[in-house]
C-alpha positions in Angstrom: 0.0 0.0 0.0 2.7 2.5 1.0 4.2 1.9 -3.0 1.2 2.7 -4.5 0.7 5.8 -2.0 4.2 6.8 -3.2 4.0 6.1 -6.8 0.6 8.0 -7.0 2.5 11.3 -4.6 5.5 10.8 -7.2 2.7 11.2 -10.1 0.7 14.1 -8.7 4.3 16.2 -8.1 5.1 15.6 -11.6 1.7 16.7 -12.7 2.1 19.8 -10.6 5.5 20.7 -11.7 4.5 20.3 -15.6 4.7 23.5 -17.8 1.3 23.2 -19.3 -1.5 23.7 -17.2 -4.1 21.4 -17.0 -8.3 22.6 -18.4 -10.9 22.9 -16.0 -12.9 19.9 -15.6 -15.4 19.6 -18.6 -13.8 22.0 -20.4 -11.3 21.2 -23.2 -8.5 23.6 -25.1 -9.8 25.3 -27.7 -8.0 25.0 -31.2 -7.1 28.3 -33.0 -10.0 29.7 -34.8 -9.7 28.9 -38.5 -8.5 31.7 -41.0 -9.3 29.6 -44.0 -11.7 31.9 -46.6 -12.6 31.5 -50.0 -15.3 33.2 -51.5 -17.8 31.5 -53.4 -19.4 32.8 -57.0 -22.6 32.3 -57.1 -24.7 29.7 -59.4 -26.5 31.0 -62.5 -28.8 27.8 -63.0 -30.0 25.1 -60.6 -28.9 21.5 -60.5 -31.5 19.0 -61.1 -32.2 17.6 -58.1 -31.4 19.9 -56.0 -33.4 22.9 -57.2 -32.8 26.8 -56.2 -30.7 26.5 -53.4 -29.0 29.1 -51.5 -26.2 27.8 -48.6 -23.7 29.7 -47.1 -20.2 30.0 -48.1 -17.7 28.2 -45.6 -15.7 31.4 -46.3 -17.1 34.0 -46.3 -20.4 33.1 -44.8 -22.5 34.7 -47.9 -25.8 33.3 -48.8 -25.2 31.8 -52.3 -27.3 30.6 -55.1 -25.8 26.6 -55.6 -24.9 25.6 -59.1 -22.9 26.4 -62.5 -22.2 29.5 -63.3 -21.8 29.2 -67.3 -19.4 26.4 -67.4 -18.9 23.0 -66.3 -19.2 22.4 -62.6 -17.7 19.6 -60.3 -20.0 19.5 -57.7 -17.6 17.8 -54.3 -19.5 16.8 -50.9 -17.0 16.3 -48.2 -17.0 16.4 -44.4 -14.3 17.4 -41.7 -15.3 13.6 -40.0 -15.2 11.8 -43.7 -12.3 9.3 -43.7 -12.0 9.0 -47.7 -12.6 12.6 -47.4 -9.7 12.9 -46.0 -8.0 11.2 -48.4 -9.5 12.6 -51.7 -9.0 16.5 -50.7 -5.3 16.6 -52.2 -7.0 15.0 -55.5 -9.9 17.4 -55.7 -7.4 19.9 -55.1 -4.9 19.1 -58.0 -7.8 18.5 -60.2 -8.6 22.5 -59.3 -5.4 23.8 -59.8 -5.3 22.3 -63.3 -8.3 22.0 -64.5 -10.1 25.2 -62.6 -9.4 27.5 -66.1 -11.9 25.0 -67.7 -14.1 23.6 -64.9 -15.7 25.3 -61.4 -15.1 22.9 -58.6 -17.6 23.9 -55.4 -17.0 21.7 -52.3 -20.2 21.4 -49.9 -18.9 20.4 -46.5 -22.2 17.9 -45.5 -23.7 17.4 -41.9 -20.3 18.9 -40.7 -19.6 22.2 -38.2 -18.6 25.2 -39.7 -15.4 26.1 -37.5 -14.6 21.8 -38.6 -15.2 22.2 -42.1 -13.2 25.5 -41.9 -10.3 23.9 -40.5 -11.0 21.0 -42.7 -10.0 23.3 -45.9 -7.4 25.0 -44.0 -5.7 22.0 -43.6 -5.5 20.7 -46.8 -5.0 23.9 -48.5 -8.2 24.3 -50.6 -8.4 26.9 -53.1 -11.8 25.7 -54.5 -14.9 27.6 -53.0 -17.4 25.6 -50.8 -20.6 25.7 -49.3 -22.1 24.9 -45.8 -24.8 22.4 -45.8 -25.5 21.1 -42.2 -28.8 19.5 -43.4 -27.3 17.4 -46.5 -29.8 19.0 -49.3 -27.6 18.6 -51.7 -26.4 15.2 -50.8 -30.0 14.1 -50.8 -31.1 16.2 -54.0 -28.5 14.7 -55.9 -29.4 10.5 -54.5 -25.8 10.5 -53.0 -26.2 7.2 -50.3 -23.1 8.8 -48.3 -20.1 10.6 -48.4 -18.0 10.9 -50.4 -19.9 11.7 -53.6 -19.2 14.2 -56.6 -21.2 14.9 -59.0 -20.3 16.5 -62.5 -23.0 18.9 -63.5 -23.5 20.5 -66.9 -24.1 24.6 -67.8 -28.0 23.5 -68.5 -28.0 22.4 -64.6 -28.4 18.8 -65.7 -26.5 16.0 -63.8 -24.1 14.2 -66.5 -22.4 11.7 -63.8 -22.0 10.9 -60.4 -19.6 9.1 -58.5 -20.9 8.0 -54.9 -18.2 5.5 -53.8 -14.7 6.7 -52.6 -11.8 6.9 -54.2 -11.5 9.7 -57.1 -8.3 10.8 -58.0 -7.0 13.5 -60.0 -6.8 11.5 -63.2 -10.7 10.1 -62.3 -11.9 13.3 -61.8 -10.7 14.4 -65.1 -11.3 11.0 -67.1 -15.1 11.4 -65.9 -15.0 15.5 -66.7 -14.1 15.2 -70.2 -16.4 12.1 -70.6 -19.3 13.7 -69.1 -19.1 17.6 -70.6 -17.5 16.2 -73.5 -14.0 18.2 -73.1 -10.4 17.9 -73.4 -9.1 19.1 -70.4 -5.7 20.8 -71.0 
């Protein structure tokens, strides 16, 4: 008994003499606020589906009308808590930097926080707008089971593919942009 009184006084000093001090109980550390902001453009037509829409930018935090805007748009939901999310931002991303000239990309962070998704796109270093949508009406709009999804959305608003399992790369995301808008991307 005395060892384990010891062991546990030996513990408690070391605690005390740490340089970080310890939260309150039930309260946690908060992380830095985001600083992450991209502005969003908003959509000129409506995607099938989905309908007239207005979400908030993540960046900005301006209502905005979802959908093309006169070209090609790659429609990408994500979430900070999305494992192959995760994993597919650095290939969304690439496919941005580029293919953006010819295609929009608008990310919709889905069922997600705001400050998560924010931190979320800080994180990976997205250039590509997106939009807050804590209730999924684009997800469900478009049929998407889960996430990932993207979906590759004409000028018309119409809905030329989808892709609702997880895995898309750069090269994907480009073989199934020029198949579905018809392009060469360059």
């Amino acid at each position: 008994m005395k060892k384990v009184l010891t062991a546990a006084a030996a513990l408690f000093l070391l605690a005390a003499c740490s340089n970080e001090s310890p939260a309150a109980p039930g309260v946690t550390a908060e992380a830095p606020e985001p600083t992450w902001s991209v502005a969003c453009a908003p959509g000129a037509t409506a995607i099938d589906g989905v309908g007239d829409l207005d979400l908030d930018c993540l960046g900005d935090e301006a209502p905005t009308p979802v959908g093309p805007a006169g070209k090609p748009l790659v429609v990408v939901l994500w979430a900070s808590w999305c494992e192959p999310c995760q994993a597919e931002a650095p290939e969304v991303e690439a496919f941005h930097q580029a293919y953006g000239d010819q295609v929009d990309v608008l990310g919709v962070d889905t069922a997600d926080t705001r400050d998560m998704g924010r931190s979320f796109a800080e994180e990976f270093g997205m250039t590509f707008p997106s939009v807050f949508d804590p209730e999924e009406a684009v997800r469900i709009g478009l049929g998407v089971p889960g996430l990932p999804g993207v979906a590759f959305v004409n000028p018309d608003g119409t809905v030329a593919a989808l892709v609702a399992e997880p895995g898309v790369t750069t090269e994907s995301l480009a073989e199934t942009a020029e198949g579905a808008f018809g392009l060469e991307l360059t």
